[in-house]
N, C-alpha and C positions, 0 to 999 in steps of 0.2 A: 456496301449495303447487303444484308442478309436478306436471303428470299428461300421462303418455301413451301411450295405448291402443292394442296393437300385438296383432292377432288372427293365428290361425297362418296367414291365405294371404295377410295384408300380409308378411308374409316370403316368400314364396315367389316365384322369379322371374317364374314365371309370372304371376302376379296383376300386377305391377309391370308390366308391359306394356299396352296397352291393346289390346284384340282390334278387330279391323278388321272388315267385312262377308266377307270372302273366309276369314277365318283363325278362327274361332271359338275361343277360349279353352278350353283344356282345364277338365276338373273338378278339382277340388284332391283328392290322392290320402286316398282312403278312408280308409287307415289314421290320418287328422289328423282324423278325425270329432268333434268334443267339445272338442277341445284351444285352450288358449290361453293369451296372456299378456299381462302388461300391466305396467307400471312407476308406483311410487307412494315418493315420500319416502323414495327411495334402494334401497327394496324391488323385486327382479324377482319378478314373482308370476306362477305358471307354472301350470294345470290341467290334468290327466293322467290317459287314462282306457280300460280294457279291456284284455284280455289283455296279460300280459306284453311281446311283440313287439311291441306296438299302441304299448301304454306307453313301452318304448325306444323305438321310432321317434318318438314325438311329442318325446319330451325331445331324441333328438340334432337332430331338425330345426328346433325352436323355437331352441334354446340353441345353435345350432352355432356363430355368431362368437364366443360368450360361451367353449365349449368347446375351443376353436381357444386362446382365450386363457387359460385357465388351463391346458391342457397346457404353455405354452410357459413358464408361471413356474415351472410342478414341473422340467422339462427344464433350466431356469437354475438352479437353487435345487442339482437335482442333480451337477452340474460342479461350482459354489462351493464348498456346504456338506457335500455328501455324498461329493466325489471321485469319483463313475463317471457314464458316461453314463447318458444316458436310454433307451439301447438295453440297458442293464443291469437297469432298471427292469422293460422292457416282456418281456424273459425271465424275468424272475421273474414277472414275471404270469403270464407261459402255462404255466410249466412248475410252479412252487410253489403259484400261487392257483386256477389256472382247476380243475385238473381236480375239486379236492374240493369247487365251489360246488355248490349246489341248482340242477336243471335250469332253475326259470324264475328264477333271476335269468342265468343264464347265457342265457335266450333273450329279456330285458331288456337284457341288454348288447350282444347281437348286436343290437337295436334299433338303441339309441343309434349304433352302428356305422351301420349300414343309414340312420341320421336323417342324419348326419352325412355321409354318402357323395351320399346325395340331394340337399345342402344344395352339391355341388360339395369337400366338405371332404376332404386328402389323410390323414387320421387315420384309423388304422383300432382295428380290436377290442381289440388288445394295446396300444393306448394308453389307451382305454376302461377296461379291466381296472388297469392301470399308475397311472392315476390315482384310483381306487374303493381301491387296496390301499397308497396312496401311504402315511399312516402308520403303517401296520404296517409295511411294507416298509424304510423309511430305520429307523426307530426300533427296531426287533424284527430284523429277517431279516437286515440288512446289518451289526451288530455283531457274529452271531452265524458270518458268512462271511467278515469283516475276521480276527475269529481265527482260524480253523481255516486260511486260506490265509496268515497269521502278518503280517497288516498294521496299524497303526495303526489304531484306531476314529477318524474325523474327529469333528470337538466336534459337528456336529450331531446325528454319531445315537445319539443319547442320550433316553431317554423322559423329553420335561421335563413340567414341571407350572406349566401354563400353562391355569387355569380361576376361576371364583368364581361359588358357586351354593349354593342354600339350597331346602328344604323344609320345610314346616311344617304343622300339621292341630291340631283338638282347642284344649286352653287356648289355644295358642302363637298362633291368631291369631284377627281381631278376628270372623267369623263361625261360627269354629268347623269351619270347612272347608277345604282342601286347598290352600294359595300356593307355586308356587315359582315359579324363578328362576334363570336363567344368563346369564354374559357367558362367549360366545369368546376366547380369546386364542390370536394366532397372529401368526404373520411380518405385517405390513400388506399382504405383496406378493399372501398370500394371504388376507388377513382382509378387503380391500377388495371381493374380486370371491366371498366368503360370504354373499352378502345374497340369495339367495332361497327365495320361501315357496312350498312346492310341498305343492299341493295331491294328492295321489293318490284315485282310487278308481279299487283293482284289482278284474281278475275273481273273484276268490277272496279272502277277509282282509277286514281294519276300512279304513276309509277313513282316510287319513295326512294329516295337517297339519302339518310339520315346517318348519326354515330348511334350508336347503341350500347346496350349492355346484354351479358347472355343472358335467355330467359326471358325480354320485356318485349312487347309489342310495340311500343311508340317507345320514342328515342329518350324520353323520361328526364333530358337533363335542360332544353331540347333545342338541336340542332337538324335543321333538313332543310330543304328542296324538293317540290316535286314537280310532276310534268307540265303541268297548267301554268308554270311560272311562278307560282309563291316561294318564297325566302323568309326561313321561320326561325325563330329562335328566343327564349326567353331568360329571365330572371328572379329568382323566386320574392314573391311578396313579407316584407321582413316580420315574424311575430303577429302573421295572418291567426286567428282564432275565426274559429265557427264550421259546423261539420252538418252536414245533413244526410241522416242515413238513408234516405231516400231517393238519393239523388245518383245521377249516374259517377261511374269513377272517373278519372282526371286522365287515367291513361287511357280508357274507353274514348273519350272525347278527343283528345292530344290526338289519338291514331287516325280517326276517324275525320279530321278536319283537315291535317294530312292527308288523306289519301282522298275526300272525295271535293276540297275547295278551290275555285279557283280563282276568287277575289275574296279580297278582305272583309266584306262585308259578311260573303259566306264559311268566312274562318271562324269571323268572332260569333256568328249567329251559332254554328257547332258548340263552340266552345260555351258559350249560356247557356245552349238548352240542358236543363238537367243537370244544372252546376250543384254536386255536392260539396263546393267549398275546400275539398282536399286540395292538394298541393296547389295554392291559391299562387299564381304570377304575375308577373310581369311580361306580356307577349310584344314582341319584336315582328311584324309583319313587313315583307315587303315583295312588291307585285310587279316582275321585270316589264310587261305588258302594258303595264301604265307608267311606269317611272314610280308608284307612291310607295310611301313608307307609311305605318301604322304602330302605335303607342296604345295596346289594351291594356290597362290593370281591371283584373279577376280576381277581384275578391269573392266572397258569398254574398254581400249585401247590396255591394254597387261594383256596376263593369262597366266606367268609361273607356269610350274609345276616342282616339282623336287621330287623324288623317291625316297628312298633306305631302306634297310634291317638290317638297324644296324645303334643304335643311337636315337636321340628322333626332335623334333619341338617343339618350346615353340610358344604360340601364345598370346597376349596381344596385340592389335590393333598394332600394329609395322610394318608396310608397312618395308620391305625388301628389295627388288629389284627395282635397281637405275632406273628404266623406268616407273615402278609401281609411285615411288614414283612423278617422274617426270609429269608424264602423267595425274596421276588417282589418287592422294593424292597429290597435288600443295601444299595444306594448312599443311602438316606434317612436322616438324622437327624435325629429328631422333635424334640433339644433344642438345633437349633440356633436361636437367637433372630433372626441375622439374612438370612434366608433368605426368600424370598418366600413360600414354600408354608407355612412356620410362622407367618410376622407374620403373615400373610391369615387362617391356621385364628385365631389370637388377637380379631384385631379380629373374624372372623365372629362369634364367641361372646359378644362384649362388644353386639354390635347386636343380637342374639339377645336377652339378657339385658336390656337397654333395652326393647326395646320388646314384650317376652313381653305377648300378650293383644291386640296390635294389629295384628300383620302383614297388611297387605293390598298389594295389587300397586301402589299408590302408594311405600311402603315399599320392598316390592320393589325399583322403581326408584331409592330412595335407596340402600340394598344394594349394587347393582351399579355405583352412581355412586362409593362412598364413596371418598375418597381420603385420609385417615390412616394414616400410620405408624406403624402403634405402637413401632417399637424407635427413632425417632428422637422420637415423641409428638410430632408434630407435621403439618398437612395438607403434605403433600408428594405429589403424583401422579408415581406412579415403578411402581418393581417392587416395592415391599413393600406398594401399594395396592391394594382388591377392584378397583375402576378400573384396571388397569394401562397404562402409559404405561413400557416399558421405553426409550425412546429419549433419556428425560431424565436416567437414571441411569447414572454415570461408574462407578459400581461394575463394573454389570452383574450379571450370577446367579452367581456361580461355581460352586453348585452344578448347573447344569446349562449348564454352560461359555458362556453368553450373554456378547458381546463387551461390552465399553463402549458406547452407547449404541443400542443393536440396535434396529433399527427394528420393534416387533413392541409387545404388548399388546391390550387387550380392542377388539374389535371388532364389536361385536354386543353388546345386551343384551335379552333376553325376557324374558316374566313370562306369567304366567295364575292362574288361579284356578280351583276345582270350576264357577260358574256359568259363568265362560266358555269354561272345557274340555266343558262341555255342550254347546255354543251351537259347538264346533272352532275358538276363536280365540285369539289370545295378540295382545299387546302388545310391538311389538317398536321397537327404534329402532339403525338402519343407521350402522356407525362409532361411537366410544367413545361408552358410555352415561351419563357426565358431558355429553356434547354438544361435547366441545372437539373441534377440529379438526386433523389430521395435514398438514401443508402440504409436499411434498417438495421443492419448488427452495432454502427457507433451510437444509431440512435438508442436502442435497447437501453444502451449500456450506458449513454447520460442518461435517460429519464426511464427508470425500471416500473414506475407507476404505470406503464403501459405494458407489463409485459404479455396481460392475459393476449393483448392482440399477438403473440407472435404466433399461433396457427394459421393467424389469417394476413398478414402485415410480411409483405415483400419488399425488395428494392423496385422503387420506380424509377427507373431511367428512362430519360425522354430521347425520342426519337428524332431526327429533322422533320422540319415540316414536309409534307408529302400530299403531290395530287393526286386526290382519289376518284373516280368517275363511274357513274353506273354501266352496268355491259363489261367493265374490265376483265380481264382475265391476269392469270399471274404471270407478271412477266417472269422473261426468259432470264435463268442466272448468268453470271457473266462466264465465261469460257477458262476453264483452269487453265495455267502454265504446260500444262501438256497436249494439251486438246488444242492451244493457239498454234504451238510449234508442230502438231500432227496436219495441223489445217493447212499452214504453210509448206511443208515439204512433201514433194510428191511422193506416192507410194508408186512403188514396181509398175504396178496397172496403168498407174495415172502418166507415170515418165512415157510408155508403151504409146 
């Protein structure tokens, strides 16, 4: 295991210098008081702490070459797949997202501006914002301004259903407490630079343990835990339409029920008020405190919830509720057989069923690995797998316009449990949660239709799964071959 240990004034220019007797070294600015990060098996782990401004400023100065780099894949991705610039993007932040957020995450994002500005970074706020509201914006706001100015909807922006995740409490598993479970899926270009665990303790709310991406506020895909005992996680609502520009944004609210709920009922009440309809889900709740688990679909038009203490939720883009589906996924069809979002809810339910009474986060990890087809019955890692590997598949999705072998699928998979949602830890492993590896020069070189991605398109290798906990610190590397046998044999002094 590679490990290494990068504190926030090793980043800082200043530190990187070496101060002379005439030049004495500045202090490293106040507002990084607490903050740091560190790199572990694939994981960036980030800690972050005090008033909102405090907060942004540590995240944009920590993350800034990270955030430098993932502006520049949503800025690519927006040309390709979505047809407008990124200067299209970053207006609608200011003008559609900014004005209805909550004061402090709006004076969190002037942070992260202010980190990134410190850091010598030419990005300012409305890029910040731009990238925080990036899937509501392509998938929600810009099909709904392709129509009214009477233009083609481009195949990206379409709300797909690209998740595999599970909940379970009560008989369903093997302690009688609370497992769940998610794999990301997303473009590679962006699922490769989604591997960090960020730690938060704000001035005000539960302290947050979530994955994240550089640049976001709330975990965006979303995986967390926070102090109050909630266990959070979702699945996106498959070919959701409907957008309210008036309404608050998705990450504003995601951050915000994080950081200040500590039952479910006060999750989902966050999560309604002010629903603009963007990146419409599927939420995963579960509350170590009572044993219950919780099933919200958030649509714009209807948010049932449903509750209870026994038994599990499988979640694969699978709109469930005939009003949901009616309303707030028009473009779903639940009987189609060979569709990724229906084969994944099938075989969810079939693993379910196997192993009722034994669920625990080892399981978990088979869950998120599985790679069975059920409509072909046979192991196949593609798009009809909880594993997804969409680059292997000639099909593609057609239900959510996915080309012939799109470089995209699970990228990330988490697990936890009630004892370790105590303890603020989950089990995560960086890159597809089988372990298989994404290699991008052979892929290039079968399918060149992709090549505009190679600025932003890397090798994803996945890591082992790895516990990660809030408060960590980086561990200690192992001891080279010299340092063990110096340790062993006494020196002169030592013999004395």
């Amino acid at each position: 295991m590679r490990l290494a240990a990068v504190l926030f004034f090793a980043l800082s220019p200043l530190a990187a210098t070496a101060a002379t007797p005439t030049t004495p070294s500045p202090a490293p600015d106040a507002r990084l008081q607490g903050a740091y990060k560190f790199h572990q098996d694939g994981w960036t782990y980030v800690h972050l702490q005090g008033t909102p401004a405090q907060i942004g400023f540590q995240h944009g100065y920590l993350l800034a070459r990270e955030i430098e780099d993932n502006v520049h894949v949503y800025a690519v991705e927006a040309v390709h797949l979505d047809k407008r610039p990124w200067q299209f993007f970053r207006q609608a932040a200011k003008n559609v997202l900014w004005p209805n957020l909550d004061l402090e995450y709006q004076q969190e994002l002037k942070g992260i501006a202010a980190g990134l500005k410190a850091q010598g970074s030419k990005l300012d706020l409305w890029d910040v914002v731009a990238l925080n509201g990036d899937q509501e914006l392509t998938g929600y706001y810009l099909p709904m301004v392709d129509a009214k100015e009477g233009k083609p909807v481009p195949r990206a922006a379409v709300a797909p259903g690209k998740c595999s995740a599970f909940i379970a409490t009560g008989s369903a598993t093997r302690d009688g407490k609370i497992v769940i479970a998610h794999s990301n899926w997303s473009p590679y270009a962006e699922g490769e630079r989604w591997t960090v665990a960020f730690d938060i303790v704000p001035q005000h709310g539960y302290r947050i343990f979530m994955d994240g991406s550089p640049g976001m506020i709330t975990s965006e895909d979303d995986f967390g835990i926070n102090s109050s005992g909630l266990m959070i996680t979702e699945t996106t609502l498959p070919m959701a339409k409907g957008f309210n520009v008036h309404g608050i944004a998705e990450f504003d609210r995601s951050r915000k029920a994080m950081q200040y709920a500590s039952s479910i009922p006060q999750y989902a009440a966050i999560m309604r008020k002010g629903n603009n309809g963007g990146y419409a889900n599927t939420w995963l709740i579960g509350d170590r405190k009572t044993g219950e688990i919780a099933y919200l679909e958030l649509g714009l038009h209807h948010t049932p919830l449903t509750v209870k203490k026994d038994g599990f939720f499988v979640s694969t883009n699978f709109a469930q509720n005939p009003l949901v589906i009616r309303d707030d996924t028009p473009g779903f069809n639940p009987n189609d057989p060979q569709s990724s979002m229906n084969a994944r809810h099938k075989r969810a339910l079939q693993f379910m069923k196997q192993y009722y009474g034994k669920l625990d986060t080892t399981l978990a990890q088979a869950y998120l690995s599985d790679h069975l087809d059920v409509f072909e019955n046979r192991i196949n890692p593609g798009v009809r797998s909880l594993c997804g590997h969409e680059e292997t598949s000639a099909r593609g999705e057609p239900v959510w316009d996915a080309p012939p072998f799109n470089p995209g699928g699970s990228v990330t998979g988490k697990v936890t449990d009630s004892d370790l949602a105590a303890r603020m830890t989950f089990i995560g492993r960086a890159g597809h949660p089988c372990g298989e590896d994404f290699l991008a020069a052979p892929f290039f070189k079968a399918h060149p239709q992709f090549d505009w991605e190679k600025p932003i398109l890397h090798d994803m290798k996945a890591g082992p799964w790895t516990t990660l906990s809030a408060g960590e610190r980086a561990p200690s590397p192992a001891p080279t071959a010299a340092a063990a046998h110096n340790a062993a044999t006494p020196t002169a002094t030592q013999a004395e």
